[in-house]
C-alpha positions as CSV (number, residue, x, y, z in Angstrom):
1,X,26.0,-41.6,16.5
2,X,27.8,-39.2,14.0
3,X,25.9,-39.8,11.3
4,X,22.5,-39.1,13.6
5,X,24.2,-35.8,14.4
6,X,25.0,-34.8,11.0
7,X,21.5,-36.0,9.9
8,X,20.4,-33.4,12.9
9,X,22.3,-30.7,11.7
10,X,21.0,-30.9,8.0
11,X,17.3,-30.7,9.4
12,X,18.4,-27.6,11.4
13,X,20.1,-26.0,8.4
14,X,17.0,-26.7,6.1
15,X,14.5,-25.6,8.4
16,X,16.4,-22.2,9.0
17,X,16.7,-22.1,5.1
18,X,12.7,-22.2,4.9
19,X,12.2,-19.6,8.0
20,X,14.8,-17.6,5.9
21,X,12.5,-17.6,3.1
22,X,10.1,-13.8,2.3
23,X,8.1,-12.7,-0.5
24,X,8.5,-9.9,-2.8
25,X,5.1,-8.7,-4.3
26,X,4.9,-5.9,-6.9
27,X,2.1,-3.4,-7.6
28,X,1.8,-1.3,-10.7
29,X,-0.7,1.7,-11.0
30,X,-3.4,1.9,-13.2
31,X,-4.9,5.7,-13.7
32,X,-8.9,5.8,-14.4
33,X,-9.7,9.0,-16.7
34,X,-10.5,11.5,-13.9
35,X,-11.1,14.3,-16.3
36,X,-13.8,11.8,-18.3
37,X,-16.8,13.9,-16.6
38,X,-15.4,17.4,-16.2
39,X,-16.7,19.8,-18.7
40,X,-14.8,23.3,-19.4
41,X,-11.3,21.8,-18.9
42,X,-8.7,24.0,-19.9
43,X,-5.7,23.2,-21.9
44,X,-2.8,23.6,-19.4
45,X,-4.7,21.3,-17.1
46,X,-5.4,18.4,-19.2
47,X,-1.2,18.5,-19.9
48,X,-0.9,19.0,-16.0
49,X,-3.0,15.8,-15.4
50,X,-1.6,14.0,-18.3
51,X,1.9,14.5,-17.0
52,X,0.7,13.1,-13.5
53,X,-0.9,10.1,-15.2
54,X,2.6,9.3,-17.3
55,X,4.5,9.6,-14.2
56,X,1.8,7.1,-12.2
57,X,2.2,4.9,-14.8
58,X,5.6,4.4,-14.1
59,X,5.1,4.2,-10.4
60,X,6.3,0.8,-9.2
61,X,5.4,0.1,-5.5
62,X,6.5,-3.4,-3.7
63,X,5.3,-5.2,-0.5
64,X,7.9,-7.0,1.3
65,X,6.9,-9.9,3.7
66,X,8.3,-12.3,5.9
67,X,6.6,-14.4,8.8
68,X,6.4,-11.8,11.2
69,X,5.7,-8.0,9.4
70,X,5.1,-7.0,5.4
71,X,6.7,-3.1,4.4
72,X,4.6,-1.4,1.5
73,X,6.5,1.1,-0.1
74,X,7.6,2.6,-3.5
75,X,10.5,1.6,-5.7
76,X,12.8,4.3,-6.1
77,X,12.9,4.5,-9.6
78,X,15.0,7.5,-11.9
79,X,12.5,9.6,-13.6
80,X,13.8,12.5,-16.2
81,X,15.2,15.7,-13.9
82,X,15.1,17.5,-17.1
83,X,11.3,17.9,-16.5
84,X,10.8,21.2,-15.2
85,X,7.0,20.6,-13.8
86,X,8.5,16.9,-12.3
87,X,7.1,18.2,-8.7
88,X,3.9,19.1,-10.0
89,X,3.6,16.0,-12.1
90,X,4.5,13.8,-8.9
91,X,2.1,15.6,-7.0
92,X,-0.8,14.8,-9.3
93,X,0.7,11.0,-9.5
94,X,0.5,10.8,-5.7
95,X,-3.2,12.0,-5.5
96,X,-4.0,9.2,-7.6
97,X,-3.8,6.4,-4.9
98,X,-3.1,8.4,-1.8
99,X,-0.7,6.5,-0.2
100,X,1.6,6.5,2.8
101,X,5.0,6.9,2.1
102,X,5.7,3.9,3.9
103,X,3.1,1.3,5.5
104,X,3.9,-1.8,7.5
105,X,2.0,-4.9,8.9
106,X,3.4,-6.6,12.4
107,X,1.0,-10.0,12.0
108,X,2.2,-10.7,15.6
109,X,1.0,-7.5,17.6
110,X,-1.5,-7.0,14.9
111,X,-0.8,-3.0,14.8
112,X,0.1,-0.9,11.3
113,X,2.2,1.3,11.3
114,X,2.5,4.0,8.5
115,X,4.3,7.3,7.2
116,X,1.7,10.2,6.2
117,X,2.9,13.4,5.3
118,X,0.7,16.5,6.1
119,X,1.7,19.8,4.6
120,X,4.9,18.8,4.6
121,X,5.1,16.9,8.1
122,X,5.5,13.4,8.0
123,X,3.8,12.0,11.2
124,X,4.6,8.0,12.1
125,X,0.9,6.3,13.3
126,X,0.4,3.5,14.9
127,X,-3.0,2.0,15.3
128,X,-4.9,-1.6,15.1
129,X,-5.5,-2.8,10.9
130,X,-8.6,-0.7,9.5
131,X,-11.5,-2.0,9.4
132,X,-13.0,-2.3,5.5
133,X,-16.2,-4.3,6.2
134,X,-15.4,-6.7,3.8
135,X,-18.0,-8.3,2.1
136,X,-16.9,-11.6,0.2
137,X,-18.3,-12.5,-3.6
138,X,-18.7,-15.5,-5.2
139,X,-17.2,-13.4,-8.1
140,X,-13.5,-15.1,-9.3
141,X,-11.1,-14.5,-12.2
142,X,-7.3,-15.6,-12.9
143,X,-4.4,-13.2,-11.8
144,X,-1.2,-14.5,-12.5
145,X,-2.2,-17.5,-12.8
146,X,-4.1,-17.9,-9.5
147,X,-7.9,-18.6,-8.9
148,X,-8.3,-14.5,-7.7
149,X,-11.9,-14.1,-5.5
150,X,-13.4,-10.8,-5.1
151,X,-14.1,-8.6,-2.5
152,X,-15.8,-5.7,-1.3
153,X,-15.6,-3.1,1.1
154,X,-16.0,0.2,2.5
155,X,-12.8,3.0,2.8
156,X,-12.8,6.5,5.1
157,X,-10.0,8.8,3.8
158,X,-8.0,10.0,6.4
159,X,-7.6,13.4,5.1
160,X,-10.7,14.6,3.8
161,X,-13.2,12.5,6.1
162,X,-14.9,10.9,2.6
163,X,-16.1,7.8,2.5
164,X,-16.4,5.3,-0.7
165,X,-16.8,1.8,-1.9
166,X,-13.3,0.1,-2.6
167,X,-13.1,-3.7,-4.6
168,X,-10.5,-6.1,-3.6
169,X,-9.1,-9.2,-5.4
170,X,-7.4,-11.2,-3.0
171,X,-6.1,-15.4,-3.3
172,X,-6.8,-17.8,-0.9
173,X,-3.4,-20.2,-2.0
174,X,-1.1,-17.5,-1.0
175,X,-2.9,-17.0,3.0
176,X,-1.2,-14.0,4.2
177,X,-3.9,-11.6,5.3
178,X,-2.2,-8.2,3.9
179,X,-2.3,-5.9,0.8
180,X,-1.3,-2.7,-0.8
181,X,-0.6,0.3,1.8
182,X,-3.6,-0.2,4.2
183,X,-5.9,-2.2,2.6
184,X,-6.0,-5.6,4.5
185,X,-8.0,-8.4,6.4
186,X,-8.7,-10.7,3.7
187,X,-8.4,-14.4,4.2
188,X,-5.8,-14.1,1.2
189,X,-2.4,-11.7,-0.6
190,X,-4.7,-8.7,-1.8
191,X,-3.5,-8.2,-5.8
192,X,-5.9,-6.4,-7.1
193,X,-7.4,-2.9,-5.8
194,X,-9.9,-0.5,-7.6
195,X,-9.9,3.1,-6.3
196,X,-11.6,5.8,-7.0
197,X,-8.9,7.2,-9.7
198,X,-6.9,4.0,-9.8
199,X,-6.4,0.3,-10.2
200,X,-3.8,-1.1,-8.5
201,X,-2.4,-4.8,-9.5
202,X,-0.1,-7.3,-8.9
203,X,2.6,-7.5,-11.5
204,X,4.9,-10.2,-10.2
205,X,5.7,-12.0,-7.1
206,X,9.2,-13.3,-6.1
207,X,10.7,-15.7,-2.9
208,X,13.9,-14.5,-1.5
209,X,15.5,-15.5,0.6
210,X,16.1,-12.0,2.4
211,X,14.2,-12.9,5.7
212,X,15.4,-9.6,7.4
213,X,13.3,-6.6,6.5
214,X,15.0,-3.4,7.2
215,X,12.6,-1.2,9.3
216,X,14.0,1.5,10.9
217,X,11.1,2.3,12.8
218,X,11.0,4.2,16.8
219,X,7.2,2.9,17.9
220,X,8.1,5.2,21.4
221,X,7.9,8.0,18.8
222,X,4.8,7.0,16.8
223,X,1.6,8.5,17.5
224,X,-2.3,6.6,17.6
225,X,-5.3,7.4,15.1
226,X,-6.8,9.6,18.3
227,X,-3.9,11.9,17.7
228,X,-3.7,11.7,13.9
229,X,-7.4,12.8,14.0
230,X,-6.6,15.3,16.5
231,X,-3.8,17.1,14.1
232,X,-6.2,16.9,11.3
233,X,-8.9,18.4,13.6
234,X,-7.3,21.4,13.9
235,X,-5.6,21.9,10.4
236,X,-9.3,21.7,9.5
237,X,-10.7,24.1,12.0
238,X,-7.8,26.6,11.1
239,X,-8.6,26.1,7.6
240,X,-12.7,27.2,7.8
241,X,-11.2,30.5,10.2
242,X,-8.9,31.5,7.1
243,X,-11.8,30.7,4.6
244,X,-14.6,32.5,6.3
């Protein structure tokens, strides 16, 4: 009997040890030459831009995932203080990718929910996963030593209301339907995006045995993609009245 019991209590413990079990993934950021087609550039922009591209280059962002949420976020990293145009440079860096200071993924209730800041307001949304109209290719390459299969689809920027084409590389072994920021609802670990101005890619992937994913998130306090659009509505509308 006591040996059935401590045969029990192994299978518990080994079974909670596997639960336990998350994923780090890490993304580095890839710059495309933005200024490749501009004519008439002046001097003190190109060092502008070249000074964002440096600091996106050493832009480290990581997606943390367990069995119920994944958290995409930046890696607080020390870059040089003694850069006098550092908030300038991380500016440029940020418009790169454009994304939310924090996203995350609940798999169960199937709602994001992510940080955007708006002239220096950081607004909390909730809202269901966006829909990319994915189209699958039979295109497929190795990343990290994984069959990688690509993807296509279609992105709406928040912010500006633009619409254009986005390419996804995503893996089938690792099935967990989520991705950089918002970019999701693959049938596979997104590890590849191509942006507009960037490429962002997978650099490693770790287990850990972290389960418990700090998210200090108030959903009472978050507001939906009606309201988000509202906001941006009328920052838009009072915008034109200044202009005009």
């Amino acid at each position: 009997m006591t040996k059935y019991f401590v045969f029990f209590i192994l299978i518990c413990l080994l079974s909670a040890e596997i639960q336990a079990q998350s994923t780090d993934v890490y993304y580095k950021i890839f710059p495309k030459d933005i200024l490749k087609d501009k004519q008439n550039i002046d001097q003190q922009t190109k060092r502008l831009v070249e000074g964002g591209v440096n600091y996106t280059k050493k832009e480290e962002y990581i997606l943390k995932i367990n069995d119920t949420l994944s958290i995409f976020s930046k890696v607080n990293k020390l870059i040089s203080l003694d850069d006098p145009l550092k908030d300038i440079h991380e500016g440029i860096a940020s418009n790169f990718t454009n994304f939310n200071k924090q996203t995350s993924y609940n798999f169960k209730k199937n709602r994001i929910i992510y940080d955007i800041s708006i002239l220096n307001i950081t607004y909390t949304v909730m809202q269901e996963p966006i829909n990319f109209d994915w189209k699958l290719s039979n295109d497929q390459k190795k990343i990290l030593g994984y069959n990688a299969h690509k993807a296509e689809g279609v992105h709406k920027d928040i912010l500006t209301g633009k619409t254009f084409k986005i390419e996804a590389w995503f893996i089938r072994d690792l099935p967990i339907s989520t991705g950089p920021d918002v970019f999701m609802g693959l049938p596979g670990l997104i590890v590849e995006l191509d942006l507009p101005r960037s490429v962002i890619r997978i650099s490693k992937i770790e287990k850990t045995n972290k389960a418990d994913i700090n998210l200090k998130i108030n959903e009472k306090q978050a507001i939906d993609r009606d309201q988000l659009d509202k906001i941006i509505g009328n920052l838009n509308t009072k915008v034109n009245e200044i202009s005009n």
